[in-house]
C-alpha positions as CSV (number, residue, x, y, z in Angstrom):
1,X,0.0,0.0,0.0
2,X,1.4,3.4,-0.7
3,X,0.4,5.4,1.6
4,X,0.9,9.9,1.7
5,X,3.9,11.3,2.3
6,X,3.3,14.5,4.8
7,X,6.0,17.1,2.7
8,X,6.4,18.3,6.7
9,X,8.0,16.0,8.0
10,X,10.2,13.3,6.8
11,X,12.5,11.3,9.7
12,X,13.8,8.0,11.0
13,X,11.5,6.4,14.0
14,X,8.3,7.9,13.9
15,X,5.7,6.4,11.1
16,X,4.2,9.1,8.7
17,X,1.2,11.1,8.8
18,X,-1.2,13.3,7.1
19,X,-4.0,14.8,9.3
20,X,-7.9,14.8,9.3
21,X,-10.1,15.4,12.1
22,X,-13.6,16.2,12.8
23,X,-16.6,17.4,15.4
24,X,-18.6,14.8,16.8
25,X,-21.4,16.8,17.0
26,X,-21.2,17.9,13.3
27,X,-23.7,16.5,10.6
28,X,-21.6,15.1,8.5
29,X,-23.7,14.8,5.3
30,X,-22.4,18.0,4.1
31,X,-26.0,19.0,3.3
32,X,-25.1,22.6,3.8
33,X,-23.1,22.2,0.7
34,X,-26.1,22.6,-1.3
35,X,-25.9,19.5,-3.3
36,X,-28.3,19.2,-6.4
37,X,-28.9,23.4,-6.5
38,X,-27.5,22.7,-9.7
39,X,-29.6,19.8,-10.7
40,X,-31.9,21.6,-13.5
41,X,-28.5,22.5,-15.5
42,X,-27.2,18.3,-15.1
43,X,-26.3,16.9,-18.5
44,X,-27.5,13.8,-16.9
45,X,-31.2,14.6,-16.0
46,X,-30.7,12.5,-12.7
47,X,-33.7,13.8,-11.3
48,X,-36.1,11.6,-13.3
49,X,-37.6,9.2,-11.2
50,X,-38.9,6.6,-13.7
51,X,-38.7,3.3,-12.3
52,X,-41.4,1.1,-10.2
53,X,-40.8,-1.0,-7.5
54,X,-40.9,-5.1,-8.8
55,X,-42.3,-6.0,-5.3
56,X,-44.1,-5.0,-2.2
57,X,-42.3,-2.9,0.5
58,X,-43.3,-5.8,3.3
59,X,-41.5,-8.4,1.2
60,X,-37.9,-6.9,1.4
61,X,-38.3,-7.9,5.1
62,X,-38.1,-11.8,3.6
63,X,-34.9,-11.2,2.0
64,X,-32.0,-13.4,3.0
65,X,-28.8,-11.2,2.4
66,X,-25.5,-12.2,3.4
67,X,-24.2,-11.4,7.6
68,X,-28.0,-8.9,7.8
69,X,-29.4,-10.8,11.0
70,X,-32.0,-8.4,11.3
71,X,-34.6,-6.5,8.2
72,X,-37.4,-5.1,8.6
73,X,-39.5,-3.0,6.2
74,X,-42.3,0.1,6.2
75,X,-43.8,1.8,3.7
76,X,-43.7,5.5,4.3
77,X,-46.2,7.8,2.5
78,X,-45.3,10.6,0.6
79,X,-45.6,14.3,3.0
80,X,-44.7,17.4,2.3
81,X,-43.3,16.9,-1.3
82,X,-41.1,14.2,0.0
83,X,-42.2,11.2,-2.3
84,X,-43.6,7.3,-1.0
85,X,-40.9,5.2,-0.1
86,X,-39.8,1.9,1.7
87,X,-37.7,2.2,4.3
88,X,-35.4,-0.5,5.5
89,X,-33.7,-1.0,8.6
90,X,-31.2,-3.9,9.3
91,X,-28.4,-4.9,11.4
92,X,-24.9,-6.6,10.2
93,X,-23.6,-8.9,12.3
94,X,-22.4,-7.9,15.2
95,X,-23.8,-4.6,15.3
96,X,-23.8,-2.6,12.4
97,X,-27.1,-0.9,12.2
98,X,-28.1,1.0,8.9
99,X,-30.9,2.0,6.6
100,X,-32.4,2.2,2.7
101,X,-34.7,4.5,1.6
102,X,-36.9,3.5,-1.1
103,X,-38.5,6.0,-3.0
104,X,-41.6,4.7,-5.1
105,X,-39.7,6.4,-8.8
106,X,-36.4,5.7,-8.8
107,X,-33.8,7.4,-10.9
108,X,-31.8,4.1,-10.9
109,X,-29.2,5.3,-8.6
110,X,-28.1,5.1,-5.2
111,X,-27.0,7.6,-2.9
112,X,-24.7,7.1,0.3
113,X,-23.8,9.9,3.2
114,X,-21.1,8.9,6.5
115,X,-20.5,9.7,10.0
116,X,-19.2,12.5,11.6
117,X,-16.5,12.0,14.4
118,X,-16.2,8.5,16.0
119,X,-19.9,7.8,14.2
120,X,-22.4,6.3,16.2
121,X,-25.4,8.5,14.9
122,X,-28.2,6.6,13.9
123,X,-29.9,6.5,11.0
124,X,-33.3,7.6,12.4
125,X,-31.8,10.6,14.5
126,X,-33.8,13.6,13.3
127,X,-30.7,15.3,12.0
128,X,-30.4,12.9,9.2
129,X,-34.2,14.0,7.7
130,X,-33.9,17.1,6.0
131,X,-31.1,15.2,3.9
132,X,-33.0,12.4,3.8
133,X,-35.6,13.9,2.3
134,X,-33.8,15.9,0.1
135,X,-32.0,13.0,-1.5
136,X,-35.5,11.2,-1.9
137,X,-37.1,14.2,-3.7
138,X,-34.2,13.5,-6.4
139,X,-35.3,10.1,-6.5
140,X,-32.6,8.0,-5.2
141,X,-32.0,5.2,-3.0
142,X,-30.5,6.5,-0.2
143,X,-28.2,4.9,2.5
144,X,-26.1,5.3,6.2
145,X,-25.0,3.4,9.0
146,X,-24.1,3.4,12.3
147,X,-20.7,1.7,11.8
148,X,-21.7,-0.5,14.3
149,X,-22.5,1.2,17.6
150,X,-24.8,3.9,19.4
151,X,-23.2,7.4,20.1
152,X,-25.7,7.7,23.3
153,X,-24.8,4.4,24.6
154,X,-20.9,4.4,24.0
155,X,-20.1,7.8,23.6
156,X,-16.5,9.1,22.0
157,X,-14.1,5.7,20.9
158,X,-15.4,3.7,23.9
159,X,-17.5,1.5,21.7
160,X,-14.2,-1.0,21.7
161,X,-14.8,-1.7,25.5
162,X,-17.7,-3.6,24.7
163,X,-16.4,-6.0,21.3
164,X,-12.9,-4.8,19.8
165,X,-14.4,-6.0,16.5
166,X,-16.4,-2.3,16.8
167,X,-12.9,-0.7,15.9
168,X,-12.5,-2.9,12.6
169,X,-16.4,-2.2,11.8
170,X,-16.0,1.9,13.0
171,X,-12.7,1.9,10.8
172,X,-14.0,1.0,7.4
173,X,-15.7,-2.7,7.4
174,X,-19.4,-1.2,8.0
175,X,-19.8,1.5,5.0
176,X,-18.7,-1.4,2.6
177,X,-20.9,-4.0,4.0
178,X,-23.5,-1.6,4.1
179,X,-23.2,0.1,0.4
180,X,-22.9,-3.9,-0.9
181,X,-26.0,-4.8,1.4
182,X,-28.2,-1.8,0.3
183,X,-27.6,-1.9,-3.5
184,X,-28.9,-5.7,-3.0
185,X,-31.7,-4.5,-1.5
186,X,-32.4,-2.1,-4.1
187,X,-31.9,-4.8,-6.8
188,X,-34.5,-6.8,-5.4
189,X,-37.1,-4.3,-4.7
190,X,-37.0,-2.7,-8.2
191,X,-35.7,-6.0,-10.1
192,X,-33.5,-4.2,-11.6
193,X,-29.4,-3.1,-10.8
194,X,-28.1,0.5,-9.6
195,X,-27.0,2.1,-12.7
196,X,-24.3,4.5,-10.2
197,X,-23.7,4.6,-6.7
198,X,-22.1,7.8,-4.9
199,X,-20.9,9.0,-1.8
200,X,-21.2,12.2,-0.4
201,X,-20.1,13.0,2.8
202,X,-17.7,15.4,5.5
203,X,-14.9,14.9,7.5
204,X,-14.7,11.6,8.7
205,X,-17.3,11.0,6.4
206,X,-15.2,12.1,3.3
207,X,-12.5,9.6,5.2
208,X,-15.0,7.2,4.8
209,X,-15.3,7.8,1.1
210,X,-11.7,8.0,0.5
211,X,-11.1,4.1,2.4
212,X,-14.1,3.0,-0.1
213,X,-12.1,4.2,-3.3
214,X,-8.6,2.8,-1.6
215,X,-10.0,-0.4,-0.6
216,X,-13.6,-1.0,-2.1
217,X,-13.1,0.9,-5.9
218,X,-16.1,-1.0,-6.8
219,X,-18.8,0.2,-4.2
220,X,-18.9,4.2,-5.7
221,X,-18.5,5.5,-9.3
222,X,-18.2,8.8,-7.4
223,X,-17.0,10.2,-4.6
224,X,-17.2,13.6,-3.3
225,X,-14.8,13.6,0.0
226,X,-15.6,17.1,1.9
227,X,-13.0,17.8,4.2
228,X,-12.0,14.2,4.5
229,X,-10.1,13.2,7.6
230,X,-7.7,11.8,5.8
231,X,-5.7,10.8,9.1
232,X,-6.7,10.0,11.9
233,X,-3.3,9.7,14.0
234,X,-1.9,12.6,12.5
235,X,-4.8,14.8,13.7
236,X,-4.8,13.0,17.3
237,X,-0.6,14.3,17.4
238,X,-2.1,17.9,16.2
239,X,-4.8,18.0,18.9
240,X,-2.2,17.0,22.2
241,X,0.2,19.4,20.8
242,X,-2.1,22.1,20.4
243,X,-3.8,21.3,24.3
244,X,-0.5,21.5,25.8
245,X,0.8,24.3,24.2
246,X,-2.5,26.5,25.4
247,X,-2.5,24.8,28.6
248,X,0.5,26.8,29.6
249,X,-1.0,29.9,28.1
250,X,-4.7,29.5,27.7
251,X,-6.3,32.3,25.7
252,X,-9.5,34.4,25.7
253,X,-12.4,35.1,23.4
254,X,-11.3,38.8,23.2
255,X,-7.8,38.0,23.0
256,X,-9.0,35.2,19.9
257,X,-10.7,38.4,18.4
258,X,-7.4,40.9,18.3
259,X,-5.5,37.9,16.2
260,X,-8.7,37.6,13.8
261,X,-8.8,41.1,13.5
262,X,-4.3,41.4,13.1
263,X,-4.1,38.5,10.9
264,X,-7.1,39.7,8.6
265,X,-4.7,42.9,8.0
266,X,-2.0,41.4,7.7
267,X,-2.9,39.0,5.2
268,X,-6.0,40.1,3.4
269,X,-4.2,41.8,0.8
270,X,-1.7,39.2,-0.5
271,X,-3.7,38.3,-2.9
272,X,-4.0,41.2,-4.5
273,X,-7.9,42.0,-3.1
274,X,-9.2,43.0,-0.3
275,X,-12.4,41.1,0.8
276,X,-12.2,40.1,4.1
277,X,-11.1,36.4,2.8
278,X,-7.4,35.2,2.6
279,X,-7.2,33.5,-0.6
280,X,-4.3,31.1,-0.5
281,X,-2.8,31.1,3.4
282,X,0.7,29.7,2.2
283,X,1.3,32.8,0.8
284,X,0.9,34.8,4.3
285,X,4.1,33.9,6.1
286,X,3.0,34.7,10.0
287,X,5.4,35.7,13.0
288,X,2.4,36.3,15.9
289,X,4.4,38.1,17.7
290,X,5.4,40.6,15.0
291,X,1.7,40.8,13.7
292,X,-0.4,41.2,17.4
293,X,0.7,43.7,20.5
294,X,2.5,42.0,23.1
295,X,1.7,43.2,26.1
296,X,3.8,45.4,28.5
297,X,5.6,43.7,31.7
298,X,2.7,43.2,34.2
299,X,-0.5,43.8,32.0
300,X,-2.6,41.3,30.3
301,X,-5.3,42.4,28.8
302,X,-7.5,42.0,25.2
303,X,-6.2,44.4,23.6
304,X,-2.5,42.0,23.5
305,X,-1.2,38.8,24.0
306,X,1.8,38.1,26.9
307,X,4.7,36.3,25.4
308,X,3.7,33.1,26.0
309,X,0.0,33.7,24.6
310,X,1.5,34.4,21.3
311,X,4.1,31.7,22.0
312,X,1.5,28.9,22.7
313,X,-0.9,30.7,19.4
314,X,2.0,30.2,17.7
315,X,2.5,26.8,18.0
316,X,-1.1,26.0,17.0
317,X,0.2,27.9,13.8
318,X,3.0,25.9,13.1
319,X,2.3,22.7,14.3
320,X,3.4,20.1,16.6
321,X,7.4,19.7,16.3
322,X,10.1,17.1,18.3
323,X,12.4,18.4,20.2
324,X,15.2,19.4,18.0
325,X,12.9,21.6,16.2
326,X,11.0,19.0,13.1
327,X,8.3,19.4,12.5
328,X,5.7,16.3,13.0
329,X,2.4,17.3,11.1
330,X,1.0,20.6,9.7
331,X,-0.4,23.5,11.5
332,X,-3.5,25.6,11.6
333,X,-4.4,28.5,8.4
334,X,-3.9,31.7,9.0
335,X,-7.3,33.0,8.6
336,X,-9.2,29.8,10.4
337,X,-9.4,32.1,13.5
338,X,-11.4,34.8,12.2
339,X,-14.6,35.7,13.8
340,X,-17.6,34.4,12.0
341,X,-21.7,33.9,13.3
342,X,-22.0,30.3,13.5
343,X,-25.3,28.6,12.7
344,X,-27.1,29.0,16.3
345,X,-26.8,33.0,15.6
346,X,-23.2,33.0,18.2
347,X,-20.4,35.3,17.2
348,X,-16.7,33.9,17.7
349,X,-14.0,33.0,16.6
350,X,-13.9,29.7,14.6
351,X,-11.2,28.2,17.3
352,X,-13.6,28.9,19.9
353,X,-14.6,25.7,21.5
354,X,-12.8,23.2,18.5
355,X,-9.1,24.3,19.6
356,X,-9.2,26.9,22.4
357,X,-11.3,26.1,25.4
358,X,-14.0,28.9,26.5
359,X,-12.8,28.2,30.4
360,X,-10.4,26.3,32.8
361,X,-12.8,23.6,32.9
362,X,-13.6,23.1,29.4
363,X,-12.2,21.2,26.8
364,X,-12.1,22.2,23.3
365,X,-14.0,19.3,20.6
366,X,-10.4,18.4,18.7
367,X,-8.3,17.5,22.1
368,X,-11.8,15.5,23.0
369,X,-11.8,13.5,19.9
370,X,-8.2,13.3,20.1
371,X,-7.9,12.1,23.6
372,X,-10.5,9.4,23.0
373,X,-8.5,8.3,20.0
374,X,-5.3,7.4,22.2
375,X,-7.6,5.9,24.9
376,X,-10.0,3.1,23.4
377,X,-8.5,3.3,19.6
378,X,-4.7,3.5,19.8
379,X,-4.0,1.3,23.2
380,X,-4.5,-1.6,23.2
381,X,-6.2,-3.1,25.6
382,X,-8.0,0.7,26.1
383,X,-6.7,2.7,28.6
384,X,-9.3,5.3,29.4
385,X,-7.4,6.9,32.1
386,X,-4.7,7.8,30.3
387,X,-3.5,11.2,30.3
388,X,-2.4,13.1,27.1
389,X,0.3,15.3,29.4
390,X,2.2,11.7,29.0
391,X,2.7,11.7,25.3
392,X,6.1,12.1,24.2
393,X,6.2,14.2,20.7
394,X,9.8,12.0,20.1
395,X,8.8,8.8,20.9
396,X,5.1,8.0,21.4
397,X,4.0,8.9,17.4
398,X,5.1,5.5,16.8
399,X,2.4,4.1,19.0
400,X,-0.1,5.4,16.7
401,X,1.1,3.1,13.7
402,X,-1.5,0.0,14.9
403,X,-4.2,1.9,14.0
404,X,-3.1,4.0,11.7
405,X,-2.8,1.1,9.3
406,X,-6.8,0.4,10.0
407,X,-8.3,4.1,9.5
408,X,-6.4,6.2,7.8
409,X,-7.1,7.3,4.6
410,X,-3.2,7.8,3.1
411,X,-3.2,5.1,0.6
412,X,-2.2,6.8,-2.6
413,X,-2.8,4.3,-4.8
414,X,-5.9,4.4,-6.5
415,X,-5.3,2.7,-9.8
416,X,-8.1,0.7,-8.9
417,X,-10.4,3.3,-8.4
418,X,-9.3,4.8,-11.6
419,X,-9.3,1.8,-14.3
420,X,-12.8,1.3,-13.9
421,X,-13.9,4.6,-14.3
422,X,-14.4,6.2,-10.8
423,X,-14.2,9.7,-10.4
424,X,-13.4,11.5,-6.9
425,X,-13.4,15.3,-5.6
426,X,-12.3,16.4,-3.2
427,X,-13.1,19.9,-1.1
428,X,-11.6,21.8,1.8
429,X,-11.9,25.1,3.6
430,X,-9.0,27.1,4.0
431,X,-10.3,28.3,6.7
432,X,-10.8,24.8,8.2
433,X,-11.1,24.8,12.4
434,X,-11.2,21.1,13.1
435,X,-8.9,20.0,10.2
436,X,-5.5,21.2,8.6
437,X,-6.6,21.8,5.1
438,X,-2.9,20.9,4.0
439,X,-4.2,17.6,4.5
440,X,-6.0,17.5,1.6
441,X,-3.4,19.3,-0.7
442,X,-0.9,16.7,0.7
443,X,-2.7,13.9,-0.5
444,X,-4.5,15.6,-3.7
445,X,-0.6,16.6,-5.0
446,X,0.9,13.5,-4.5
447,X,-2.2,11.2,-5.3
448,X,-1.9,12.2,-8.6
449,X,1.7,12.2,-9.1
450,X,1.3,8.3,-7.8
451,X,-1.8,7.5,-10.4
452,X,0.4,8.0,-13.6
453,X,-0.1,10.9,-16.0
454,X,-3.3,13.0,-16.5
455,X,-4.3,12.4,-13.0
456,X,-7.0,15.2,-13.2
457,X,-9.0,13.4,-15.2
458,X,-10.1,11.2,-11.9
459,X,-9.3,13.3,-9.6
460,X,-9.6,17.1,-8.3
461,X,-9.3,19.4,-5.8
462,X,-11.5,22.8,-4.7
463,X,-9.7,24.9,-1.8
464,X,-12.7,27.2,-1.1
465,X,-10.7,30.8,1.0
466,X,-12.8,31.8,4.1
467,X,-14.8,28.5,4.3
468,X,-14.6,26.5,7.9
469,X,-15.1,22.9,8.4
470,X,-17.8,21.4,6.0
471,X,-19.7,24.4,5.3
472,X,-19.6,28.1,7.0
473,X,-16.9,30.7,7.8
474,X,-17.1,33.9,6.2
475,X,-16.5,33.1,2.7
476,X,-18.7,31.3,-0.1
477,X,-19.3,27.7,1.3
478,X,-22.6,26.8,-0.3
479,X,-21.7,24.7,-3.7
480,X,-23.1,21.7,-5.5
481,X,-20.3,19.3,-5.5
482,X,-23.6,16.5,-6.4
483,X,-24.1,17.5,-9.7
484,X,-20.6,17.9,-10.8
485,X,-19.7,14.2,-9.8
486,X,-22.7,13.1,-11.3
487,X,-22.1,14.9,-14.7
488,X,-17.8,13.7,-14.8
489,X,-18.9,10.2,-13.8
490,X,-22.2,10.0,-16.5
491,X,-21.0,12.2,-19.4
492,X,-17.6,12.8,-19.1
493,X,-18.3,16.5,-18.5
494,X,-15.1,17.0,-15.9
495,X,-15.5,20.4,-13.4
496,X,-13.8,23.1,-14.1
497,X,-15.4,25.1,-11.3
498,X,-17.3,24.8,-8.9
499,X,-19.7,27.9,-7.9
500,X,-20.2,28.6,-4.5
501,X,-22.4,31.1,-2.8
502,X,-22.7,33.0,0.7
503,X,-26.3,32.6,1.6
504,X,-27.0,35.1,4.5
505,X,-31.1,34.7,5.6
506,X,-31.6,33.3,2.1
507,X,-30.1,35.8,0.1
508,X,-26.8,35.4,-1.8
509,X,-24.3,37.7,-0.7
510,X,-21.0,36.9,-2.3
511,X,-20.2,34.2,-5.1
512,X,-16.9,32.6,-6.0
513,X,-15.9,29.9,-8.4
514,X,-14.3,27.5,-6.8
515,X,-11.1,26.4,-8.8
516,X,-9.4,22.9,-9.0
517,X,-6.7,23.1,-7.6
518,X,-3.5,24.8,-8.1
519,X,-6.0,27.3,-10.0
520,X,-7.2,29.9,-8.1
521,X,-9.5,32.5,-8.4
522,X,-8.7,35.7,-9.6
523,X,-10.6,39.0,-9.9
524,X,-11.1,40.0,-13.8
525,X,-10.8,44.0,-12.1
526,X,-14.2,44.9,-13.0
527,X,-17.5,44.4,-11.4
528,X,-18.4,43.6,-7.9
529,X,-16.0,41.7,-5.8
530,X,-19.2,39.8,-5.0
531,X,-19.7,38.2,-8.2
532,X,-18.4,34.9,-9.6
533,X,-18.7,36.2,-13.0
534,X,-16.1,38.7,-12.1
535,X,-13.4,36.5,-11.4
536,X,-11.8,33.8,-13.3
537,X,-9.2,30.9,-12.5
538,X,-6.6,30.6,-13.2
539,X,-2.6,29.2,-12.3
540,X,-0.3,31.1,-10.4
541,X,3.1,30.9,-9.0
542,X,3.4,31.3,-5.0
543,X,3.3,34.5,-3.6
544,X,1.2,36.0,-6.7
């Protein structure tokens, strides 16, 4: 297996990395991505649902599919513009719950969304409807899973306490069984085979969907990997370093505020326009200490940071290092700190919460997620009292290797994937909060290099500027990745944009094409600033 090459770090003794990480909480269906806005310009006409079920809902129930110990069917009638449908819940042995969703005219395809964090969210939670019936409307099938355990009964990693075989399942065994179990199912209920099957999902969702074209290239013809958490152990290093580091110096909303406001400054202009969005954050080189006030001997205050505030913010920046000064994995964006209005109306800055703690008591999500990921994932047996002040950034990356063979997503090899026609994009935020968006760039740049020549025509990458984990941030972070895939994979059409929107109380505000990657875009230097139409993509050399 070839697996990514971190360009960060490259020495003897400790096993290499590429990060991904993710929210627990987050949906990670991506469905604030917008997918199918675009659907009435599809070469493809996917929305079509032509195609009658063969047999009665309450039959699929008799089906005898291979490891399902438990099926059971319902008809569900159509409400609401959401069409009829048979809904299908099951259980893989041991414990892998999931369901299909039916709809009564099917556009002969099938339709798969992931988990977000250590998974666990179940297929009926009410979060999962308003996708669910989105992905109906458009007529196809339409399946999740569990992975193999409930989030409210075993919350974080400690699923593995009760059967280690969880870890395999959480890790990648339950989406395949599940996409191979469902597209049976559909088979037999309309008598007829999925003409394409995709996956569209976030964070460890889009790690999900990068395992399936690694290991499983025949489950999906597409793949649309949002934010995927492309390593697991890399992200876990990230996390400990960054809690330590702000454990000696922890840092305040107001203080998080002054460095969105001082970075903005100092970097919204490299690209040539300012807009409030930093285009490409490579380009910004960023010495905290030069770019916020450091406070005077004895004060400490918001309107600076003490030296070892902007020592500590630094290190977040940079990313955790060894001691003689390497580097182990990749640091945080300038820009992924700026103050946005999340989705519950709150204003702060997009560490708040995910990498700085809002009080002494608190813990931020990442260092949660990460912490769980040493206790019940990495050790084994689990050691849930372990204490993440013990890791050793020399030594102890090594311990990580076990599983990172199991869940992360590094494999580069994707010949597989390729020869039989699959087609995979891949999105990220620069402004990413949860996960290092060099991630993604890592693997992208040296996926293709690995796939042989002309590795575009498989594979791309969008880096949208300002947009946070999944969806949000300040810049344009609604786009249709859906209809894209759909088009590459059925017509050949590849993307040579994608067009993505700020939607502020339902209006569009700003809209950006989304480039693939190394284009980016560039204002035309007419028109709006606001406009897609203004701007154009193209290739530029660093620092242009």
């Amino acid at each position: 297996m070839r697996r990514a090459k971190p360009t960060v770090r490259k020495f003897p003794g400790v096993s290499r990395y590429i990060l991904l990480g993710i929210l627990p909480a987050l949906n990670p269906d991506a469905a604030l991505a917008q997918p199918f806005t675009d659907a009435p310009a599809s070469l493809s006409g996917y929305t079509a649902g032509e195609i009658e079920p063969a047999m009665s809902c309450a039959n699929l129930a008799n089906l005898e599919l291979r490891e399902v110990i438990v099926l059971k069917a319902e008809s569900i009638p159509a409400v609401e513009g959401v069409p009829a449908h048979c809904r299908v819940n099951g259980t893989i042995d041991p414990e892998i719950h999931f369901q299909v969703n039916l709809p009564d005219r099917w556009n002969s395809r099938f339709y798969m969304v992931g988990n977000g964090g250590h998974a666990g969210q179940q297929p009926d939670d009410p979060f999962q409807a308003p996708l669910r019936n989105q992905v109906l409307t458009q007529h196809f099938v339409m399946a999740s899973t569990d992975t193999g355990h409930d989030s409210a009964k075993e919350p974080g990693a400690s699923f593995v306490l009760s059967n280690p075989q969880k870890a395999i399942d959480y890790a990648f065994r339950a989406v395949h069984m599940t996409a191979v179990t469902a597209k049976q199912i559909a088979n037999a209920f309309y008598d007829r085979p999925v003409s394409y099957s995709y996956w569209n999902s976030c964070s460890n969702g889009g790690r999900q969907g990068l395992l399936e074209a690694q290991r499983y290239p025949e489950d999906f013809d597409g793949i649309i990997a949002v934010a995927p958490w492309v390593d697991q152990t890399g992200f876990t290093i990230g996390a400990l370093w960054n809690q330590r580091a702000l454990d000696e110096a922890p840092v305040t909303a107001g203080k998080l505020t002054l460095i969105a406001d001082r970075i903005m400054r100092h970097c919204d202009a490299v690209d040539g326009l300012v807009d409030g969005l930093i285009d490409d954050p490579r380009n910004c080189p960023l010495n905290v200490a030069e770019v916020v006030p450091i406070c005077q001997t004895g004060t400490d205050d918001d309107s600076c940071l003490t030296p070892a505030q902007a020592e500590a913010v630094q290190k977040v920046y940079d990313g955790p290092r060894d001691s003689r000064g390497r580097r182990i994995f990749h640091g945080f964006m300038p820009g992924s700190e700026a103050v946005v209005t999340g989705r519950d109306g709150s204003v702060n800055s997009g560490w708040m919460n995910l990498i700085v703690s809002n009080g002494p008591d608190a813990r931020p999500a990442d260092f949660g997620l990460a912490q769980d990921t040493m206790r019940y994932l990495v050790f084994q047996p689990p050691r849930p009292d372990w204490n993440y002040r013990d890791f050793d950034f020399d030594h102890d990356p090594e311990l990580l290797e076990r599983w990172s063979r199991l869940a992360d997503a590094t494999d580069i090899n994707l010949r597989a994937f390729r020869a039989r026609g699959g087609k995979l994009i891949i999105t990220y935020g620069w402004a990413d909060t949860i996960l290092q968006p060099m991630m993604g760039v890592d693997y992208f740049e040296q996926a293709v290099t690995a796939n042989g020549p002309d590795g575009a025509d498989f594979l791309r990458l969008f880096m949208a500027p300002g947009m946070s984990h999944c969806a949000g941030g300040n810049g344009p972070d609604q786009h249709d990745a859906v209809t894209a895939i759909i088009d590459w994979v059925e017509k050949n059409h590849a993307p040579e944009a994608l067009l993505a929107r700020k939607i502020v109380n339902g209006k569009v505000t700003r809209s950006r094409p989304l480039c693939p990657y190394p284009q980016v875009a560039r204002y035309r230097g007419q028109g709006s600033i606001d406009e897609a139409a203004n701007f154009q993509c193209l290739e530029v050399n660093a620092n242009q």
